[in-house]
N, C-alpha and C positions, 0 to 999 in steps of 0.2 A: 589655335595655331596661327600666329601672326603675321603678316607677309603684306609686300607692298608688291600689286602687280597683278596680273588675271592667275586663279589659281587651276595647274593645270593635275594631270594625273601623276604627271612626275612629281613635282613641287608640293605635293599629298604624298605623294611615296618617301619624298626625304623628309619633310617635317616628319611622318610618325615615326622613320624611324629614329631620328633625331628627338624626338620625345623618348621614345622609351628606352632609345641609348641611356638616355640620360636619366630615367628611371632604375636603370640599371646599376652603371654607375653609382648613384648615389644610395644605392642600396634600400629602395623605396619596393623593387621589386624582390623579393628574398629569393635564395638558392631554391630551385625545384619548383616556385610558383609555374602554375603552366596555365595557356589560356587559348583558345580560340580566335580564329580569324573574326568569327562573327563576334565577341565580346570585344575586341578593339575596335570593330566599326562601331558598332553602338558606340560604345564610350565616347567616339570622337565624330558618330555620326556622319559617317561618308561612306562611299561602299566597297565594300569585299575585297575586289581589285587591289587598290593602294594599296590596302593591308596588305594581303595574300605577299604581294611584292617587297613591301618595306620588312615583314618579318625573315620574308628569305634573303634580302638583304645582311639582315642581322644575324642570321643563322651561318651566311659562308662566313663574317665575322668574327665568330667565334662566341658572339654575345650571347646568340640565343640556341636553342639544340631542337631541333623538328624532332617530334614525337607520334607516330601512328594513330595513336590513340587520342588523344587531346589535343592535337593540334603543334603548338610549341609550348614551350616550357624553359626558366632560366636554369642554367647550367650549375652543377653541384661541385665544382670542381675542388678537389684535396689539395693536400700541402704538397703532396709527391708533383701534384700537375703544375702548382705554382715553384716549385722548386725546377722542374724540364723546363718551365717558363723564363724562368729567370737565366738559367744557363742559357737557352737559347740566344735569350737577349744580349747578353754577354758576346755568345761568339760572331754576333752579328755588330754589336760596337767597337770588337775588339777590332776585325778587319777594317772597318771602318777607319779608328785612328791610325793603323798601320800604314795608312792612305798617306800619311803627314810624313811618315818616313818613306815612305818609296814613288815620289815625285808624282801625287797622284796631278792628273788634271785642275780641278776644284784648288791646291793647294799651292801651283805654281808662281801664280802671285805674289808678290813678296809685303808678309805682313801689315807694312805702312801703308798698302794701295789702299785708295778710299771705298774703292766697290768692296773687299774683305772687311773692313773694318765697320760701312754699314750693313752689311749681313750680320756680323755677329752680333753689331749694339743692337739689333733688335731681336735677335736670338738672347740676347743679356736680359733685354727688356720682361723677357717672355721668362727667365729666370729667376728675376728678380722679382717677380709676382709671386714665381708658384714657391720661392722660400718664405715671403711673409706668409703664406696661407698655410705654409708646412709649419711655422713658428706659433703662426696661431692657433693652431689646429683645425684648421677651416678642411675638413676632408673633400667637400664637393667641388670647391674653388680652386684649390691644389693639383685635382686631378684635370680639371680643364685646363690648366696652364700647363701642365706637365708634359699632357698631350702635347699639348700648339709649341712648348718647347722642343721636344725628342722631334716632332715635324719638321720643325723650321732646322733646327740644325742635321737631323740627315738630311736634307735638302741641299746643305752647301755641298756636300759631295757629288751631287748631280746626276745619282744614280736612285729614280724614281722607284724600281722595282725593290731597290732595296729598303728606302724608304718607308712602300709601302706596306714591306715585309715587317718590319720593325715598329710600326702602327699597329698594326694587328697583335705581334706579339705585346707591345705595352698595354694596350686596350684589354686583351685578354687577360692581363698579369692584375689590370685593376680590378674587373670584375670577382676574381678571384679573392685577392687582397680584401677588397672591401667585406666582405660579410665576416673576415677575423676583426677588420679594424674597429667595426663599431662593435664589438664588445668592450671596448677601454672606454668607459665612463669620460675622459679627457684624454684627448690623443695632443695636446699644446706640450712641445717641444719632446715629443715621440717616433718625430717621422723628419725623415731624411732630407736634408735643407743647404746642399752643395753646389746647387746648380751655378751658379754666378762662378767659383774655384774652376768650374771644367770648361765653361767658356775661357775664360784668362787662360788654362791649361792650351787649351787649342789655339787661341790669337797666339803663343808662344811658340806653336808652333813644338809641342812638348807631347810628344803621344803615351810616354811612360807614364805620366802623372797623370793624362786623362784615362787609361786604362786604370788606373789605380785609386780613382776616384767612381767609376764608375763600379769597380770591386768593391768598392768598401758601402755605396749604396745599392749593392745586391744583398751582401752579407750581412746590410741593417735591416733589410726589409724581409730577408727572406728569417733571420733570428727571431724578429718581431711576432711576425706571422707564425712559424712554430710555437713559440712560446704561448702565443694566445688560444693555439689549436689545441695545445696540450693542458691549457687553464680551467 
């Protein structure tokens, strides 16, 4: 776990969970594995503590599910959960661009201002990644951009809770996601790759096309995922 600076109990509490976020994630750790606080100290050789806390960390998450019996264990989640997931997501982006029509705060600016304009080219930037990783089919690369995208632009709206509402629910939608997507032998140009369209939607100041964009990347991911549930 790599880090510049004295390592304290916190700084142990978010690398592991930031490790096995990311274990997760990449589908390294499968639906239902379950494990113990004392087999991830081992593993990473620190004690009890950190652990203890970075799994519960991970468990208010939604990553990881506390179990009585074993300790914790990864979540088994169905189509029906990622299907609630996805709507959720929805009604929470949908208010969001509503924001663009009803003189939110965040949006009062008028498009040409440069502080709007560098928000979004780096929220583009952040798009423009995770569509070559979606083209290429880079699944683990994809979902780290994907994240740091949906962050940075609920962010322009300046409403943190909401935000952080909406992290959670995409974090949760990956985990779920992933254990149908790596059944496809080659997921290269299988996966949903619009991000840069919904920036420019939004610089335009066009809430119809960002809603209707972020529709159509529900209804790709949430079709996908069925189909491979039912393969």
């Amino acid at each position: 776990m790599p880090g510049n600076g004295p390592v304290t109990r916190s700084t142990l509490r978010q690398q592991i969970a930031d490790a096995l976020r990311d274990e997760v994630l990449a589908g390294r750790l499968r639906p239902g594995r379950a494990f113990t606080v004392k087999e991830i100290a081992d593993q990473y050789g620190v004690s009890a503590t950190p652990v203890r806390e970075a799994l519960v960390d991970l468990s208010a998450q939604g990553i990881l599910e506390a179990d009585q019996h074993r300790g914790f264990r990864v979540p088994e989640y169905s189509v029906t959960d990622y299907r609630h997931m996805v709507e959720a997501r929805g009604l929470v982006t949908d208010g969001m661009f509503r924001a663009l029509t009803a003189d939110h705060p965040a949006f009062r600016t008028p498009p040409e201002d440069p502080r709007t304009g560098a928000a979004l080219a780096t929220v583009r930037r952040r798009g423009e990644e995770a569509q070559r990783a979606a083209t290429a089919g880079d699944l683990t690369v994809l979902i780290g951009y994907d994240l740091r995208f949906w962050r940075e632009l609920s962010a322009l709206f300046g409403n943190p809770y909401l935000g952080d509402f909406l992290h959670r629910l995409r974090v949760q939608s990956w985990v779920c996601a992933v254990q149908y997507l790596l059944r496809l032998p080659e997921l290269r140009g299988r996966l949903w790759a619009r991000h840069t369209e919904l920036v420019d939607a939004l610089a335009r100041r066009e809430a119809q096309t960002a809603r209707t964009i972020v529709a159509d990347a529900s209804a790709h991911s949430l079709a996908l995922v069925e189909h491979l549930a039912g393969g």
